[in-house]
N, C-alpha and C positions, 0 to 999 in steps of 0.2 A: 405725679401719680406713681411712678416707675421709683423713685425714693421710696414714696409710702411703702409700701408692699413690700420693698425693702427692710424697710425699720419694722413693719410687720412680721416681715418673716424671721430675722432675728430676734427679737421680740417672744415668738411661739419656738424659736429651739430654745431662746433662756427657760423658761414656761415649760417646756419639755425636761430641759437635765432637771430640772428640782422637782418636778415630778415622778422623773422615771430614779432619781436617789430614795426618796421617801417611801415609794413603794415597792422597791428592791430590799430597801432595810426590812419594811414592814413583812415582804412576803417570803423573805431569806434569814431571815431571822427571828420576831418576832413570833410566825406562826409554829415553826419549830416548835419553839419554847411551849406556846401555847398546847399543843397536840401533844406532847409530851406531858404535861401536868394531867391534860383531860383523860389521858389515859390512865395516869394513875391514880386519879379521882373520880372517874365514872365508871360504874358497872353495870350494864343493860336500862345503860338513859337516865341512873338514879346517882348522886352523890354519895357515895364510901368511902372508908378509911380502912376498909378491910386488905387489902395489897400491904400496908405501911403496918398494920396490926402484923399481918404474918412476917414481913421483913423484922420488926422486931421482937417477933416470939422466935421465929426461927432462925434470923442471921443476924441476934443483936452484937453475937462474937465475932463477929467478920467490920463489923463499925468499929470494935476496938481494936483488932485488928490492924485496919487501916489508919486508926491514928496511935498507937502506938509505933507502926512502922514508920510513919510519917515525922513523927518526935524525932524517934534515932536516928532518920533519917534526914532531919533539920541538924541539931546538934552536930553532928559529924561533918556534912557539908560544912555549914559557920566554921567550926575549928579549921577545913582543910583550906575555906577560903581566907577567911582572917591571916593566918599564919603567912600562907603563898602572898596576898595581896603587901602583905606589911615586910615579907621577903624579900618581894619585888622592889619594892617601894624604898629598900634600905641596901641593895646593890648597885654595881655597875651598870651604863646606859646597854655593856653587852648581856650582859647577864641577864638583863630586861627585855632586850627582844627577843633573846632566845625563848624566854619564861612566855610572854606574850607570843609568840608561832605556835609553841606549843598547846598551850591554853585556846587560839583562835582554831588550829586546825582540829584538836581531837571536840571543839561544840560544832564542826561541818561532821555530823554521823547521823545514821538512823538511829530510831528508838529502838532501846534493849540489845543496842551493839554491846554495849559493857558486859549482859548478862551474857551473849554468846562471849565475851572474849573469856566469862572467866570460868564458861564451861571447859574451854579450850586448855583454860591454866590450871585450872583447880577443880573439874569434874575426876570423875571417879578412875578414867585414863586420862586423866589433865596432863599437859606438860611439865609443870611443878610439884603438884602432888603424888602422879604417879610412875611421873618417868623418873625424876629427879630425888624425889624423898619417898619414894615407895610407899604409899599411903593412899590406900583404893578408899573413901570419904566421901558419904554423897556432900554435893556441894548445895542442898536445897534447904530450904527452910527462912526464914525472918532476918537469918544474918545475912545471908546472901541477895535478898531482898535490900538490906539497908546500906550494905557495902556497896551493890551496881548502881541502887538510885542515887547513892552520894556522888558517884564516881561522874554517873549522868550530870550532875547537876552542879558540879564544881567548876567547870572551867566556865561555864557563867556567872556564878558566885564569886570567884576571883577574878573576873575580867572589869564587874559591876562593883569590888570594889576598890581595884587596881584605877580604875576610871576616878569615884570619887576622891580617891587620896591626890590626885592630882590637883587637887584645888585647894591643898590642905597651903595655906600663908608663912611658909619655911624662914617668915620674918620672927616668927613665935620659936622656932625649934632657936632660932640664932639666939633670941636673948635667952633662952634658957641655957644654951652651951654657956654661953658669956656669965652664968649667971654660976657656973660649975655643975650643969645637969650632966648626969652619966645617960646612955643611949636605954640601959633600962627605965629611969627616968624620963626619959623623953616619950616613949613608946606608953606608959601607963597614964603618965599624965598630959600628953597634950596628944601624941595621933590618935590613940582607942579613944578617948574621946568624943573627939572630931570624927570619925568612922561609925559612932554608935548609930546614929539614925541609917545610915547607909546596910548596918550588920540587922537590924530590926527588918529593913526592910525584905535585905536578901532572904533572912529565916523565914519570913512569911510567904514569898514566892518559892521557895523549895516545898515547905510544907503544902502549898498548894498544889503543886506539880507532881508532888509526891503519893497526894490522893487520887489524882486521876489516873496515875499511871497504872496500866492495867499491862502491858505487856512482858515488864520485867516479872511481877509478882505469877505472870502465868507460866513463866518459862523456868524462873528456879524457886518456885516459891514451895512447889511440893505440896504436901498436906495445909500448908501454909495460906489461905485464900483471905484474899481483902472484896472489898465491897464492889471495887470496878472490873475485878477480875469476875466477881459472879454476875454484875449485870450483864458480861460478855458472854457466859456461857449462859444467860438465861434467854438471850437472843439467837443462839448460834448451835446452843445443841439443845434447847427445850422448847425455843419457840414460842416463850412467854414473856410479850411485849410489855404486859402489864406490869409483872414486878420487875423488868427490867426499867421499867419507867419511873416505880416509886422509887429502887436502889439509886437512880441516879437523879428524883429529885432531893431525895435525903443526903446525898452528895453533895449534892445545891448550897445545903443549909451553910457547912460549915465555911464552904468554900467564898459563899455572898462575904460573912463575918469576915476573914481573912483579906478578903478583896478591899473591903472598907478600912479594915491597921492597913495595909498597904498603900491603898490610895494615902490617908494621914500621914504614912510615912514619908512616902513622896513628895510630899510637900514641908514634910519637915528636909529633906534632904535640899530640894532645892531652895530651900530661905537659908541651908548653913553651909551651903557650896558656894560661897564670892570668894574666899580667896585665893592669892596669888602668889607665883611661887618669886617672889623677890629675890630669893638668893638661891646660889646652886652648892650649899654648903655642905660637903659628903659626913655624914654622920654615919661616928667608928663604928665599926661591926664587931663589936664586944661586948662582952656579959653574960650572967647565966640565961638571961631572957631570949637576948639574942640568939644563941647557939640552941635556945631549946625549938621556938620559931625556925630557925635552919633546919634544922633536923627533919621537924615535922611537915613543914614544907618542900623539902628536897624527898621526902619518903610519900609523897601522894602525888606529883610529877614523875618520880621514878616510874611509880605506880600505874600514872594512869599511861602514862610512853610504852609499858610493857606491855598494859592490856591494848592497846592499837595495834602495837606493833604483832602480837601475837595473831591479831586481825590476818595482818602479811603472810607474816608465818604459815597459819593453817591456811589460805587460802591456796599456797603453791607447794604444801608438803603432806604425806602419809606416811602413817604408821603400816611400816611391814613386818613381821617374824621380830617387834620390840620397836624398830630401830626406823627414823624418820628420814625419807627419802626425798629427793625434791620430784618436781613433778609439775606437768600442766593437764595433769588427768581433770584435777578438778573444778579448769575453765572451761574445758570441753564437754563435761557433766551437765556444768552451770548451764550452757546453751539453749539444752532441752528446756529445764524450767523457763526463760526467760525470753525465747522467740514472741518478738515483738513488743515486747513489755518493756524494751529499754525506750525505743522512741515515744509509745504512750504515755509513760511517764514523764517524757522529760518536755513533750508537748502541752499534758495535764499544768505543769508546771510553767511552761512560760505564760500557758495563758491567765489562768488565777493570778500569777504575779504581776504582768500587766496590768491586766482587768483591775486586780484590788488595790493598785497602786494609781491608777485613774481616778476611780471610785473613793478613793481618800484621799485624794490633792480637790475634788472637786467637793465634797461636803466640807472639808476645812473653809476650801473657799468662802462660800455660801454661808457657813457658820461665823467666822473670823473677819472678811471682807465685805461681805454685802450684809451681815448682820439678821439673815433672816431664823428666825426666833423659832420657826421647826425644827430647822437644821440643829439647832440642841440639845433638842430629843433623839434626833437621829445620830450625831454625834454620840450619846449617851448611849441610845441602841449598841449601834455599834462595837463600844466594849462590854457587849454581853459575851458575847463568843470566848472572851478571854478567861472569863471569870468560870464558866461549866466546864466538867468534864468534858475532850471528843467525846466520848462515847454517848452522852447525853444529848451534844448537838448532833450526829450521826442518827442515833435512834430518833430524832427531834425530825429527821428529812425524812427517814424512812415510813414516819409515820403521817406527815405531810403532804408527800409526793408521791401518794400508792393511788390516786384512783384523778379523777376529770374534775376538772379541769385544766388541774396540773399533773399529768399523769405522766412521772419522771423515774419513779424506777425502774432501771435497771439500763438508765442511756448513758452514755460519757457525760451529759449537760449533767445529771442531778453530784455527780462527782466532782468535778468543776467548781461550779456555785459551791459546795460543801468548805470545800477548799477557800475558794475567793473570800467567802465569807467569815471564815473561820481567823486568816490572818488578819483579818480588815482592821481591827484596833491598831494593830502595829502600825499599817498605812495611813491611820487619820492620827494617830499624835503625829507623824512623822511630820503631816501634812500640816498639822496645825502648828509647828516648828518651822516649816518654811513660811506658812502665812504674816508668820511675826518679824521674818527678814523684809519682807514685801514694803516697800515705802507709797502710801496711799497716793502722794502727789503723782507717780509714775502712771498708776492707774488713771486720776482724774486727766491726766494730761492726752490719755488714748481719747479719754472723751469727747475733752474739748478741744480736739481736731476731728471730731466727727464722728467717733468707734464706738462699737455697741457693746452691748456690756461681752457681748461674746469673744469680740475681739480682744476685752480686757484678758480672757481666758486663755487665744490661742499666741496671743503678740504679747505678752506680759508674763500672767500666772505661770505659765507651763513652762516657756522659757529660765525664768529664774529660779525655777525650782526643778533645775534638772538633776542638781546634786540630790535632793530629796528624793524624787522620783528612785533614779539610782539606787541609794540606798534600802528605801523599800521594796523595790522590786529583787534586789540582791535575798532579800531576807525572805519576801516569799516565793523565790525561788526555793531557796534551801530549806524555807519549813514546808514546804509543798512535797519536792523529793523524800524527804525524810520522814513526814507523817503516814500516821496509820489509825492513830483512835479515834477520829470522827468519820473516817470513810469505811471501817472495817465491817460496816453494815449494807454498804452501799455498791459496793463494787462484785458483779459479776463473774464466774467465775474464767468468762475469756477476757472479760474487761478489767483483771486486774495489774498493779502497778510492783514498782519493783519492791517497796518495803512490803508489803501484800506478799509476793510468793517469798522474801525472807524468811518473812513470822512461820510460815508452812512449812518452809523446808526444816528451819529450826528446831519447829514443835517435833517434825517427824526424825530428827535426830540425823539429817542431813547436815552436820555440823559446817562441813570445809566448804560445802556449797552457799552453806549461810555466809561463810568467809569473805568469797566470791562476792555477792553480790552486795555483803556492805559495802567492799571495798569498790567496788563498782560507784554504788550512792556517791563513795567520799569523792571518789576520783571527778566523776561528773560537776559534783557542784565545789570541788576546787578550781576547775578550769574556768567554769561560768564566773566565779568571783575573782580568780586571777584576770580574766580577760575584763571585767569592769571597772580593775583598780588599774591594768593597764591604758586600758582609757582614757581613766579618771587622770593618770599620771601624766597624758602627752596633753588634755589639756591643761 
């Protein structure tokens, strides 16, 4: 009897986690979505198109707008990552980590650090343009738009395709040397190549990132406005849910399209990533190609090193009577803003990262392991969040979570969840990547000594996927810290986080103080990921 009730009550927790998954998904994500469309399709109970009629009688220039900016802002990325990635890839093993520190530490930043650094370097008292070349230049408009999001978006672009070249079968470069191939040679016809599916892919996640991003275009974009930056102001200083609803289902559109080449791509990537690097055969660093690649790659690491480093710079220096002083005036400025706001945040963040990193080891599970055919929907849910603008899934809570019987604005919980949910794709491929190390015989063996499926979870699953764990948790730590466009709807004005009073001080031309507390962001989630790799190194 005392067994039964046993196998029973393991039994109704398994029963329980796929319950409380599916409805998690369903009511943290999908209604979002849903309450977001309904908004921008219903007007006093009736179906219209009238919101999406005015978006494009009167901001069909702000859609070109954002994909013109998003082109130049693809292109430019691709050339900086291609060059750097194939730079990398055709140096010393030192030259390579150096490249790689650099690349890994300046993507640990908040959003629209690059646009402050290059207020700092190239506004109208910049350090470069007007201490150094005396040229007072507003620094706003489309270029400065396309130059910060490239800037953003590069040291993922070369890290993703630094990653793939490593699989490139260096058995192919050898017969071609053997065969009298020059390194220009090599570089046209066997690595670009072999990198295409991988460069396809990358253009398509910039251009996608590229149209969500609402916070660079607000800070130097000037006259300048794209479509996510006026959903934001149609939220925030007008108050109108509605066409902030349609702007950011028309957002939707192109964004689904782009998500689908990308998915295609990914899967072209991984069918032409087997090979192996059979030889370590150093290939000369000569030619016109090569040296033009050097060039171009050593001038956008230059680059983006200066605009971090100027991060430094203005956070512990002023300009007095010309001339630039050092100074901790403006960590102790910083203070004011940020009482309390550092451990909030950095609480916000451990918990989502755990939470989502739970939360996607156990739908892999169920998906991948136990085979249940929800779970693929859910699964599939899941990378919705990836594919929309924040600001779409943000407005998507705010308009969800305003009244009973989930009446969640304005607590830390509807913040949280926003969060959790928002990285949650990251943690279910992770998870579905650990599920496929997982050797089923180990699990059937829990069985047949007795173990319920539960125990498969706490004495197996979890255990052997601690490096995964890890990893996902590492990432939504740092997207957590560093985000702002799906909560910048949600948060309070005592309940807000550290990139929250950033964006504010920034706007309000607190430049040194915005310094501060990027560098604050970086510092934090350096230590958090230094302390996980150390970890990760003693075992």
């Amino acid at each position: 009897m005392k067994q039964q009730l046993k196998k029973n009550y393991n039994g109704l927790i398994d029963y329980i986690l796929i319950l409380s998954l599916i409805l998690s998904i369903f009511i943290f994500i999908a209604m979002p979505f849903f309450y977001v469309f309904k908004e921008s399709l219903v007007i006093n109970g009736s179906l219209s198109f009238e919101l999406f009629k005015d978006v494009f009688k009167n901001h069909l220039h702000l859609l070109k707008n954002s994909l013109s900016a998003g082109l130049y802002t693809t292109v430019l990325t691709a050339i900086a990552g291609i060059t750097t990635a194939l730079f990398s890839y055709l140096m010393p093993n030192k030259i390579k980590r150096l490249i790689f520190f650099i690349l890994a530490v300046t993507m640990i930043s908040p959003p629209f650090v690059t646009a402050l650094s290059y207020i700092n370097l190239f506004g109208r008292r910049g350090l470069v343009s007007y201490y150094l070349l005396g040229i007072s230049k507003s620094p706003y408009g489309i270029a400065g738009i396309v130059l910060m999001q490239s800037l953003s978006n590069f040291s993922l672009a070369a890290l993703i395709l630094i990653g793939f070249l490593n699989n490139l079968d260096r058995s192919q470069l050898d017969s071609a040397r053997n065969l009298g191939a020059k390194t220009n040679r090599l570089i046209i016809d066997i690595i670009l190549p072999f990198l295409f599916p991988a460069i396809k892919s990358v253009m398509l996640l910039t251009f996608l990132r590229s149209l969500s991003d609402f916070g660079t275009p607000a800070i130097i974009g000037g006259s300048f406005n794209v479509l996510a930056t006026e959903s934001y102001f149609a939220v925030i200083a007008q108050g109108n849910l509605g066409k902030a609803s349609a702007i950011n289902v028309l957002l939707l559109i192109p964004a689904i399209i782009i998500f689908i080449l990308y998915q295609k791509s990914f899967k072209n990537i991984s069918i032409s990533s087997h090979g192996t690097a059979s030889s370590e055969i150093e290939i000369k660093r000569q030619g016109i190609l090569f040296y033009l690649i050097s060039i171009i790659a050593v001038f956008f690491l230059l680059w983006i090193s200066i605009q971090y480093s100027s991060i430094i710079l203005s956070a512990f220096t002023k300009m007095k009577k010309g001339k630039m002083i050092f100074t901790f005036a403006n960590i102790l400025e910083t203070r004011d803003h940020i009482t309390s706001t550092v451990i909030r945040s950095i609480v916000y963040s451990l918990i989502a990262a755990g939470g989502g990193s739970i939360i996607g080891l156990l739908i892999a599970y169920y998906k991948q392991i136990r085979k249940i055919k929800i779970m693929q929907a859910a699964d599939f849910a899941s990378t919705l969040p990836y594919i929309i603008p924040g600001t779409f899934f943000g407005l998507g809570y705010l308009l969800a979570f305003n009244s009973k019987p989930l009446m969640l604005t304005g607590t830390a919980a509807i913040v949280v969840l926003n969060i959790l949910f928002k990285q949650l794709p990251f943690s279910t491929k992770i998870g579905n990547a650990a599920m496929e190390e997982i050797n089923i015989d180990t699990l059937n063996s829990i069985r047949d000594l007795g173990g319920k499926r539960i125990n498969e979870i706490t004495d197996a699953v979890i255990p052997l996927s601690k490096n995964a764990l890890g990893v996902s948790f590492i990432n939504g730590f740092t997207t957590t810290m560093t985000t702002i466009g799906s909560i910048i709807f949600l948060v309070y004005p005592s309940q807000k986080v550290l990139t929250l009073v950033m964006f504010d001080v920034i706007q309000s031309g607190y430049y040194e103080i915005g310094s501060v507390i990027a560098l604050l962001i970086i510092i934090i989630c350096l230590i958090v990921n230094l302390i996980y790799f150390l970890v990760l190194k003693k075992k």
